[in-house]
C-alpha positions as CSV (number, residue, x, y, z in Angstrom):
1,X,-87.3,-82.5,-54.4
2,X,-84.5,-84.1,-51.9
3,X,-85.8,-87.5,-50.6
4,X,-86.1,-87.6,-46.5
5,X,-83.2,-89.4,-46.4
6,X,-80.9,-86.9,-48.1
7,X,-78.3,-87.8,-50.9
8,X,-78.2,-91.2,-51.8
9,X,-75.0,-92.8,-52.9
10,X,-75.6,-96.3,-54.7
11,X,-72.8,-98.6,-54.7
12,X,-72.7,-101.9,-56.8
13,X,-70.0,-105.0,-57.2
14,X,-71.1,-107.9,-59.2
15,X,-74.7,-109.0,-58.5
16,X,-74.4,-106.9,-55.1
17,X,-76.3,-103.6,-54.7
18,X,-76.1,-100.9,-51.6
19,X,-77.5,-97.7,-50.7
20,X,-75.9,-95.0,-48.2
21,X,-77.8,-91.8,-47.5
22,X,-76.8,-88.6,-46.4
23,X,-78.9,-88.3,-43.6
24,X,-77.3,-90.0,-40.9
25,X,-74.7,-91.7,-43.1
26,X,-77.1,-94.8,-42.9
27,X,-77.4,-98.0,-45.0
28,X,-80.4,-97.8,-46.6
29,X,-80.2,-101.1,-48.6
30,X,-78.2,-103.7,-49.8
31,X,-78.9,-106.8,-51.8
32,X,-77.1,-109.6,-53.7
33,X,-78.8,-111.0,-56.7
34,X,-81.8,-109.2,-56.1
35,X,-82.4,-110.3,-52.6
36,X,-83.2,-107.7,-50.7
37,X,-80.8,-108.5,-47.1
38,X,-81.9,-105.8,-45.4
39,X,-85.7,-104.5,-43.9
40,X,-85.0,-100.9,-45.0
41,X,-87.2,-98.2,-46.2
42,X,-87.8,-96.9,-49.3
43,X,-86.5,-93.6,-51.1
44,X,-89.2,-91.7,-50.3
45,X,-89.5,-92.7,-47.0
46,X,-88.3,-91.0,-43.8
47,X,-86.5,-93.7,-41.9
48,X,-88.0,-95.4,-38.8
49,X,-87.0,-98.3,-35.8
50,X,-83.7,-96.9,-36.8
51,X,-83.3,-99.1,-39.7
52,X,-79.7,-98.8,-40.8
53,X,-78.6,-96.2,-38.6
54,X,-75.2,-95.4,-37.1
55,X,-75.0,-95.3,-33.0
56,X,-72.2,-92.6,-32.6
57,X,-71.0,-91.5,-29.6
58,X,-72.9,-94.0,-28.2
59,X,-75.8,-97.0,-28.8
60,X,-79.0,-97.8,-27.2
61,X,-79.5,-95.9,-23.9
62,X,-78.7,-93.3,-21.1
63,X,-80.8,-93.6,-18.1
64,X,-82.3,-90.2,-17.5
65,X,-79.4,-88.8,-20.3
66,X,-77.4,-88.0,-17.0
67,X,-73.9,-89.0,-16.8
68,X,-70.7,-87.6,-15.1
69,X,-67.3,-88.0,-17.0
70,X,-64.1,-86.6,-15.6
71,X,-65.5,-85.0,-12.3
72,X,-68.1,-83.0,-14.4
73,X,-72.1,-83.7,-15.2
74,X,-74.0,-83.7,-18.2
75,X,-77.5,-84.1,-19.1
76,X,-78.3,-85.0,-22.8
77,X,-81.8,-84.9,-24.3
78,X,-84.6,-87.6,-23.7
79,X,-85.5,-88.3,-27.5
80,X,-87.0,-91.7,-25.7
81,X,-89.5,-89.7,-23.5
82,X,-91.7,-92.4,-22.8
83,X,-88.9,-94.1,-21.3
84,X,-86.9,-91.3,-20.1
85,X,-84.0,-92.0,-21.8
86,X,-81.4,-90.7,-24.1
87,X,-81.0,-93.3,-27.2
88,X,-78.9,-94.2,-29.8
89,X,-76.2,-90.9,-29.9
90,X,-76.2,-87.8,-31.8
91,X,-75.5,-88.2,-35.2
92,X,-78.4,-90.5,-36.5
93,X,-80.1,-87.4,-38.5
94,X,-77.4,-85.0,-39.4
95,X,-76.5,-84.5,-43.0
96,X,-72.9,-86.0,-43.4
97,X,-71.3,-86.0,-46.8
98,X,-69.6,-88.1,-49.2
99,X,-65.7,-87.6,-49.2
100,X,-64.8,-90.5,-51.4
101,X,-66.7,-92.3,-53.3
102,X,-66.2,-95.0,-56.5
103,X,-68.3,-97.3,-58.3
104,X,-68.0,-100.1,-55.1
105,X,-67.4,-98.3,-52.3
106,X,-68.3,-94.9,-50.1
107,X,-66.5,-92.9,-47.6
108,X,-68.7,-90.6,-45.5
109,X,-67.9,-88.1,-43.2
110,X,-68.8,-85.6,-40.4
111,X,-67.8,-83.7,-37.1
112,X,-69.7,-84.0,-33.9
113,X,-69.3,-80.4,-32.8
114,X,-69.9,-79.5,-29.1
115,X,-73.4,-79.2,-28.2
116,X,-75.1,-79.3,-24.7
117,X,-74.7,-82.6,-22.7
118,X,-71.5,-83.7,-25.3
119,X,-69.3,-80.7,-25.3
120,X,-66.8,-82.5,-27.2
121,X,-65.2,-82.6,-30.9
122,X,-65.6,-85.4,-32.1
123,X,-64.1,-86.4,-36.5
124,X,-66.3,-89.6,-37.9
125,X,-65.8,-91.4,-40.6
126,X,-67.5,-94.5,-42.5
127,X,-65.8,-96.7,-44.8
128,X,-68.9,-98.9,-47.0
129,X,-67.3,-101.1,-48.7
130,X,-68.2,-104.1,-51.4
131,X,-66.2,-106.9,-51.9
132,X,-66.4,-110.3,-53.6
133,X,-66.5,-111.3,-49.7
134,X,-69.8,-109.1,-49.5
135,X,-70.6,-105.5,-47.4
136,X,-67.8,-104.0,-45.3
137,X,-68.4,-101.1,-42.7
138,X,-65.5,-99.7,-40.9
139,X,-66.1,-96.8,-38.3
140,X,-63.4,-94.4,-36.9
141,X,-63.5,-92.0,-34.4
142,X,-61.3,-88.8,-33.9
143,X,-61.3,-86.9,-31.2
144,X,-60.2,-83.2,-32.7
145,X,-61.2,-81.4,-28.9
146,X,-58.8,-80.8,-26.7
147,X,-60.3,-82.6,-24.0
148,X,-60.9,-86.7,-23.3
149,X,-64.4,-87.5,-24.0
150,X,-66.3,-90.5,-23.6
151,X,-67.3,-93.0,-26.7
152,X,-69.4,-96.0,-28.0
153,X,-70.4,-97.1,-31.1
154,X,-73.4,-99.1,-32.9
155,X,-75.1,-100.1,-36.1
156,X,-78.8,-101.2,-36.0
157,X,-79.2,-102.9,-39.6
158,X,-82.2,-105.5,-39.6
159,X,-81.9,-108.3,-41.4
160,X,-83.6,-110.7,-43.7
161,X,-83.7,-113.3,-46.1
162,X,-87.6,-112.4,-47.4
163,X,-89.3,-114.9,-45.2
164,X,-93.1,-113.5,-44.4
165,X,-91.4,-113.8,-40.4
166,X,-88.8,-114.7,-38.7
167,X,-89.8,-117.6,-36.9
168,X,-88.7,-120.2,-39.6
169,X,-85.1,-118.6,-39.4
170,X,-82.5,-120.8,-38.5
171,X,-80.2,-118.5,-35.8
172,X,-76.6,-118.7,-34.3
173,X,-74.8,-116.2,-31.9
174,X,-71.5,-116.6,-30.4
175,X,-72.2,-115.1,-27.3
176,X,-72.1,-117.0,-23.7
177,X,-73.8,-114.0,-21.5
178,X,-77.0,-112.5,-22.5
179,X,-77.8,-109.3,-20.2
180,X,-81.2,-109.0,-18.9
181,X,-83.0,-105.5,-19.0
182,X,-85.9,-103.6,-17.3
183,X,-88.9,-102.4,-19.1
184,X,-87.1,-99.0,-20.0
185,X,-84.6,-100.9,-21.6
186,X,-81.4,-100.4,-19.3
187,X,-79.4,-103.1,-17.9
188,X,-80.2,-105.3,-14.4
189,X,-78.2,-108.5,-14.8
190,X,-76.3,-111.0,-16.9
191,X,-76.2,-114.7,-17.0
192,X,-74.7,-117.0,-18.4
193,X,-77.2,-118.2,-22.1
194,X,-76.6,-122.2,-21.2
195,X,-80.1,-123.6,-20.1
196,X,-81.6,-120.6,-21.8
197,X,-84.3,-119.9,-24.3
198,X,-81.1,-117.0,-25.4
199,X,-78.5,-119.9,-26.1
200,X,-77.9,-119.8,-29.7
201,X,-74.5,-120.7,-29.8
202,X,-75.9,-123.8,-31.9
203,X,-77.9,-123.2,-34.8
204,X,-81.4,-123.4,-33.8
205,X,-85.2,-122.5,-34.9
206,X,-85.9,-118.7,-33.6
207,X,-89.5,-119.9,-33.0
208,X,-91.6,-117.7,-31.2
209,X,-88.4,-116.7,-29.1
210,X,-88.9,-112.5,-28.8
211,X,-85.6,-110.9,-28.6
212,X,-84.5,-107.4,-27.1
213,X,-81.2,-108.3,-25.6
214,X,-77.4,-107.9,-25.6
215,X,-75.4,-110.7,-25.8
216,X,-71.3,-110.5,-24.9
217,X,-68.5,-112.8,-24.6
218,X,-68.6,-114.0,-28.0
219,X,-66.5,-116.6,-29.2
220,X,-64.9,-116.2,-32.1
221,X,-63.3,-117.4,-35.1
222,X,-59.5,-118.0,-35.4
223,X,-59.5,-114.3,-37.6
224,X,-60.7,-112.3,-34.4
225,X,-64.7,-111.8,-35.9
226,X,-67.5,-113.1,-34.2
227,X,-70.2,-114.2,-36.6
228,X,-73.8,-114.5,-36.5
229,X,-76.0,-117.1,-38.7
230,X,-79.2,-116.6,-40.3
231,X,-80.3,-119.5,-42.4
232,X,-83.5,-120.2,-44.2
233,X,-83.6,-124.2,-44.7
234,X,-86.3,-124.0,-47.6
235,X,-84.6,-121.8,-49.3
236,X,-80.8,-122.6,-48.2
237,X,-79.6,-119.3,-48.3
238,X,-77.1,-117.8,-45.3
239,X,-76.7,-114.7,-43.9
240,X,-74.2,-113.6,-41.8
241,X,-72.9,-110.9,-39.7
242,X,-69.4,-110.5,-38.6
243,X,-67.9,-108.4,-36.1
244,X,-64.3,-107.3,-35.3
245,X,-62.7,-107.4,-31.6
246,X,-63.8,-103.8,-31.4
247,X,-67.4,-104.7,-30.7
248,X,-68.0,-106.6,-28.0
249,X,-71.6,-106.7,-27.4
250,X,-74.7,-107.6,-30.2
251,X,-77.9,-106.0,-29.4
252,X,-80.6,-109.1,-31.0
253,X,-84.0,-107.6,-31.5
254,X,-86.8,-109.1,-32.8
255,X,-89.1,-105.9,-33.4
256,X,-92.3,-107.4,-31.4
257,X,-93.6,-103.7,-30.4
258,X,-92.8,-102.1,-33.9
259,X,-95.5,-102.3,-36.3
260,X,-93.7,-101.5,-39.4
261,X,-90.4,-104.4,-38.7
262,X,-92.3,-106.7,-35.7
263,X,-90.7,-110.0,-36.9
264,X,-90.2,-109.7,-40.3
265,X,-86.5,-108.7,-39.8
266,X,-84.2,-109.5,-36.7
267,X,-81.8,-106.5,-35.8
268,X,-78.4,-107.5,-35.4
269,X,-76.7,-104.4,-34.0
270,X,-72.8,-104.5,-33.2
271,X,-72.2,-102.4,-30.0
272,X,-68.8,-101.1,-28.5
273,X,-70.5,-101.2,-25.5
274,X,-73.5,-102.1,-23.6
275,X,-76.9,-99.7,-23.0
276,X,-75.9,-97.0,-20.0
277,X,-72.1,-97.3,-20.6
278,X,-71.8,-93.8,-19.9
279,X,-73.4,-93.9,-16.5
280,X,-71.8,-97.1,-15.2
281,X,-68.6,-97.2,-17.2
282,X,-68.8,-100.5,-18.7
283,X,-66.5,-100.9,-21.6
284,X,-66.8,-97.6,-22.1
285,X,-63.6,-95.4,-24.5
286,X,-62.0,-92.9,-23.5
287,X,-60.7,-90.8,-26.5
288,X,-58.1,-88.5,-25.4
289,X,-57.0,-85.7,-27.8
290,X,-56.2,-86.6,-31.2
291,X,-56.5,-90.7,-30.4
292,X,-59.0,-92.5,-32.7
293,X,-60.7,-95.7,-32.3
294,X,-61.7,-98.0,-35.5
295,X,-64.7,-100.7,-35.4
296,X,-65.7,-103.2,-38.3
297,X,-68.8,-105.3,-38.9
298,X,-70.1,-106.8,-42.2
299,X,-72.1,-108.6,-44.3
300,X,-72.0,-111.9,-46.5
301,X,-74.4,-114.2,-47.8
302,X,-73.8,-117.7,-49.3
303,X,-76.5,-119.8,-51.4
304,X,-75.8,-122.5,-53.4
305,X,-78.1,-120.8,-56.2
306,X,-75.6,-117.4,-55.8
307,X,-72.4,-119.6,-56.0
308,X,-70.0,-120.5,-53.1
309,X,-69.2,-116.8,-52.1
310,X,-67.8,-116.8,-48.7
311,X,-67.8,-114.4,-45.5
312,X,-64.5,-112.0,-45.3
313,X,-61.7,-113.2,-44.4
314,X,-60.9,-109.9,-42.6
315,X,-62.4,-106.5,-41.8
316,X,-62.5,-104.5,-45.3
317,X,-58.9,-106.4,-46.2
């Protein structure tokens, strides 16, 4: 009997485990030591609160799935009915398959084929990678139609350290603009995070602090990534996530109105581009014929019980 999430394609280097699955080309898990990093789901569990998933062509939400590209309009399915919205792309439960794949590392595949409201071509590919420097995750993009077509890309992995919540975490962000949403999740504002309860660019206790926002104009470190810190001070273990130039937004979500993750994980989702990108444009790509467009994030934990392993230098090096 095939498990709900497809084929699944374990990956191990040192004391460091992951799981990709088939079904949506996810991340299912991945651990170092044993410690589980990720709130994921089990093997015989159909995924939920889009734990692990890929974003592709484009994350969060469409108002009303409407949108006009090129002088022409499209209208994409509402799989967020209760909102009215189009979420999170196309590709989150399609079966793609394994093209490469060793003892440390998978490369999975697929083509977005023309469908209504994205009649384009579209040739994805995702690079998992482990490394002595931890997880590595590169995304590209091909567009094979001979058309432009519009593009954005996410990943929604929710993070942990195995605290019973995530109010004793420890949290950093980069970001100095945190954009304010309405109650269907779609962009009204930004401001600037100083003076905020959303100004994490110091290390601080998440508290009660409930998180659904995008955060942009990250600093960043003198290799191009923007990193954020998880720490747990009892148990002085460090999780980050880093993130190349190519993302330029991090979606932070605590999980408050989702029973099964509401603050026992934070989702720290790299974003090419903020919710409703393709109705208002912003930062959204433009692939033209046979152009591609690459994106890296990644994962690395340091505890001075798992030795002095340190965050990449650079994207999948």
């Amino acid at each position: 009997m095939n498990p709900p999430s497809g084929q699944q394609f374990e990956l191990t280097h040192g004391d460091q485990r992951a799981v990709v699955v088939e079904v949506g080309g996810g991340l299912r898990q991945y651990s170092v030591a044993g410690r589980q990093l990720l709130d994921g789901y089990g093997a015989d569990e159909m995924c939920s609160s889009g734990r692990g998933q890929v974003l592709i062509p484009w994350p969060n939400r469409i108002e009303g799935g409407r949108y006009e590209f090129d002088g022409e309009s499209y209208a994409l399915a509402l799989d967020e009915p209760e909102r009215g919205n189009a979420i999170h792309g196309l590709v989150r439960w399609s079966a793609w398959r394994a093209a490469q794949q060793d003892g440390d590392g998978v490369v999975m595949e697929y083509t977005l084929h023309p469908q209504p409201g994205y009649p384009f071509s579209l040739a994805l590919s995702i690079d998992y990678t482990l490394s002595g420097g931890g997880l590595g995750v590169r995304t590209t993009a091909t567009n094979v139609g001979p058309a432009a077509c519009p593009y954005g890309a996410g990943a929604h992995p929710y993070l942990t350290l195995g605290t019973s919540t995530v109010n004793s975490l420890l949290v950093s962000a980069p970001a100095r603009t945190v954009i304010r949403s309405d109650d269907r999740g779609l962009p009204l504002d930004e401001e600037q995070v100083e003076g905020t309860e959303y100004d994490f660019r110091q290390s601080r206790l998440l508290g009660e602090t409930k998180l659904d926002h995008a955060f942009t104009d990250m600093d960043r470190d003198d290799d191009g990534l923007a990193r954020v810190e998880l720490v747990d001070p009892a148990g002085d273990a460090r999780l980050t996530l880093w993130a190349d130039k190519a993302y330029s937004y991090l979606q932070l979500f605590t999980g408050d109105p989702l029973p099964d993750v509401t603050r026992r994980s934070i989702a720290v989702e790299p974003m090419t581009c903020p919710a409703n990108a393709f109705r208002t444009g912003k930062s959204l790509i433009r692939l033209e014929p046979g152009e591609s467009f690459t994106s890296a994030w990644g994962l690395a934990l340091t505890s001075s019980r798992l030795g002095d392993a340190q965050p990449l230098d650079a994207p999948l090096a």
